[in-house]
N, C-alpha and C positions, 0 to 999 in steps of 0.2 A: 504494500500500500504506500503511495506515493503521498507526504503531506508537506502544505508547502511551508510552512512557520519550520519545521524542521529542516527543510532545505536552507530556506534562508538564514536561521542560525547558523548552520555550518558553514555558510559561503561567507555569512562575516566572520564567524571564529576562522574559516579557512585565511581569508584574506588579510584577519590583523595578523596571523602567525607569520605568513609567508612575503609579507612585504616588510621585510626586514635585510637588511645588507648583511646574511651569513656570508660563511663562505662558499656553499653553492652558488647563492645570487651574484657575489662578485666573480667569480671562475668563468658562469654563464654567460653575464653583462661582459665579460674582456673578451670570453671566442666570441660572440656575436660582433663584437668591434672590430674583431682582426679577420672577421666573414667565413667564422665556421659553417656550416649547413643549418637552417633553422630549425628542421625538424629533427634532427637529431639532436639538436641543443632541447628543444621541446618535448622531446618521448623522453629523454634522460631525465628531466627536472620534474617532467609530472608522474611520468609511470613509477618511479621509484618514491614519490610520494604518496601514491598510489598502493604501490605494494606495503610500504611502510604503516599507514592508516588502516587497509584490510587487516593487515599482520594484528596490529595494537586493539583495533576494537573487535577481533576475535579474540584474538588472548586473554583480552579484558573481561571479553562478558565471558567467558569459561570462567574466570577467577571469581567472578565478580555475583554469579550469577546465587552463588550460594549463598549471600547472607548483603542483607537489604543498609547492615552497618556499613561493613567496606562499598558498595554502592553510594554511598551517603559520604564517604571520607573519598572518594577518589572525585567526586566532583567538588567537594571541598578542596584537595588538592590541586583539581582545574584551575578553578577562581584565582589561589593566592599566586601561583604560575604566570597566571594572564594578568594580574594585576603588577607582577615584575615584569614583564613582558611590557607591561604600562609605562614604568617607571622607569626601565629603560629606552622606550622607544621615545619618550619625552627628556632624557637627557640627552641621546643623540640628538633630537632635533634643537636643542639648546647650543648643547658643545662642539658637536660631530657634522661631517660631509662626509661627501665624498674624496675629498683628501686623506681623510682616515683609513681609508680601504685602499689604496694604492690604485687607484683609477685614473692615475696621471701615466700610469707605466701602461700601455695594452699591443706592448709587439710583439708579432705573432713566434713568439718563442718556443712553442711548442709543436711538435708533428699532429697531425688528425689522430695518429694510435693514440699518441702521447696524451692529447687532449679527452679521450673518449675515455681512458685508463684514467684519468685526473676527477674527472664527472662522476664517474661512478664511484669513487672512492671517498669524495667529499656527499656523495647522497646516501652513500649505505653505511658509512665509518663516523658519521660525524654527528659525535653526543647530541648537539642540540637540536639537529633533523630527529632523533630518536627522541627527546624528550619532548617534543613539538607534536608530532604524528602518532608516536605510539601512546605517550604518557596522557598528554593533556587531549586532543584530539581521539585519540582510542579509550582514553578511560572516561572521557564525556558521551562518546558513542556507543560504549560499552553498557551507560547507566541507563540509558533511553530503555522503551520496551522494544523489544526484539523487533515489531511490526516498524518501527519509525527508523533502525538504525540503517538500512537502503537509502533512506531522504538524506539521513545526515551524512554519511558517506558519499555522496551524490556531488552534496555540495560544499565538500570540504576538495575532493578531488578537482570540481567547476573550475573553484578558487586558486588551486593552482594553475589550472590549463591558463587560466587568465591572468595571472599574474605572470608568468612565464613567455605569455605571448606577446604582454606587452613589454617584458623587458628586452627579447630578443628584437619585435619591431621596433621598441625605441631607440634602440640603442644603434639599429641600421639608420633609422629615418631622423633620428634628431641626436648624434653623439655626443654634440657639447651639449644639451639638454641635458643627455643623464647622466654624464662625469658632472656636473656642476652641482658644488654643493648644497645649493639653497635649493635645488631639487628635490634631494634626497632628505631634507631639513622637514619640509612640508610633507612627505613621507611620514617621517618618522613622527612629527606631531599626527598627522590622521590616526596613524594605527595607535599611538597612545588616545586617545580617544575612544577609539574603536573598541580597543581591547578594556578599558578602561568600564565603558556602557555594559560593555556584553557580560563583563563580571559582576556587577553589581546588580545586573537580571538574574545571572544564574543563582548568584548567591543570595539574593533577597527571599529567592524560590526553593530556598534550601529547607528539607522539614526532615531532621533527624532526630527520629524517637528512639531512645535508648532505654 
């Protein structure tokens, strides 16, 4: 069963996660600059987010599924996540650019092997893609009823395709657009906001009976 509030939660929880300057995003944003293939930059960034979020809210709701406490502390654990998620996405856009992330440097210093072996290794190896997808992302999707967690998955995966598509076309059609820092400045203010709102929903809706 397809519902849309749960879509739409996920495609904001997706979107405040994922528009962040990790180091996937930065790796992505330099092959796109130096005219890797786009849709190889694009199956990498989202399918491996993709498999990551299936991975996490199966695992989750197998763990989870036994007792309605941990259900109740893993989206408590959401919330405090996204609300650092918050608090840093609002000090980057205080203190932080894109000079921070080395996006002044984007030659093409790498072979296509080299770059493809770099991708995958920053999507599947890298703590905070796991703590993103599986943790916060998988253990919110994990809590849902089993009927709604398709919607949420849905549009937590959206979120990426679309985050991903415009970083690879931005980054062809407007370079000094997204090397520039007050770019990335206004970025990082939305998604603290973002992330900021969507916590303070999930946790006002928090009802743990012990």
């Amino acid at each position: 069963m397809f519902d849309t509030a749960t879509f739409a939660q996920g495609l904001v929880l997706g979107l405040g996660l994922f528009i962040c300057p990790g180091p996937k995003d930065v790796l992505i944003l330099k092959q796109a600059l130096v005219g890797r293939p786009a849709l190889e930059l694009l199956a990498v960034g989202t399918l491996s987010d993709a498999t990551l979020i299936l991975f996490g809210t199966a695992g989750a709701a197998a763990a989870l599924s036994q007792s309605a406490h941990l259900q109740c502390l893993a989206l408590a654990l959401g919330v405090v996540l996204m609300l650092w998620h918050s608090a840093q996405s609002a000090w980057r856009a205080l203190c932080h650019g894109a000079d921070e992330m080395g996006l002044a440097s984007v030659a093409p210093t790498m072979t296509p092997g080299q770059s493809l072996r770099a991708l995958l290794v920053v999507s599947f190896f890298n703590p905070v893609a796991w703590l993103d997808t599986v943790l916060v992302i998988g253990g919110i999707g994990a809590a849902l009823p089993p009927a709604l967690r398709a919607s949420h998955i849905a549009g937590t995966v959206l979120a990426s395709l679309l985050w991903f598509t415009a970083l690879v076309t931005g980054a062809r059609r407007a370079a000094r657009w997204m090397t520039h820092p007050k770019t990335w400045r206004v970025l990082e203010a939305l998604v603290a906001l973002a992330m900021l709102g969507l916590a303070l929903q999930i946790g006002l809706g928090l009802d743990c009976s012990w």
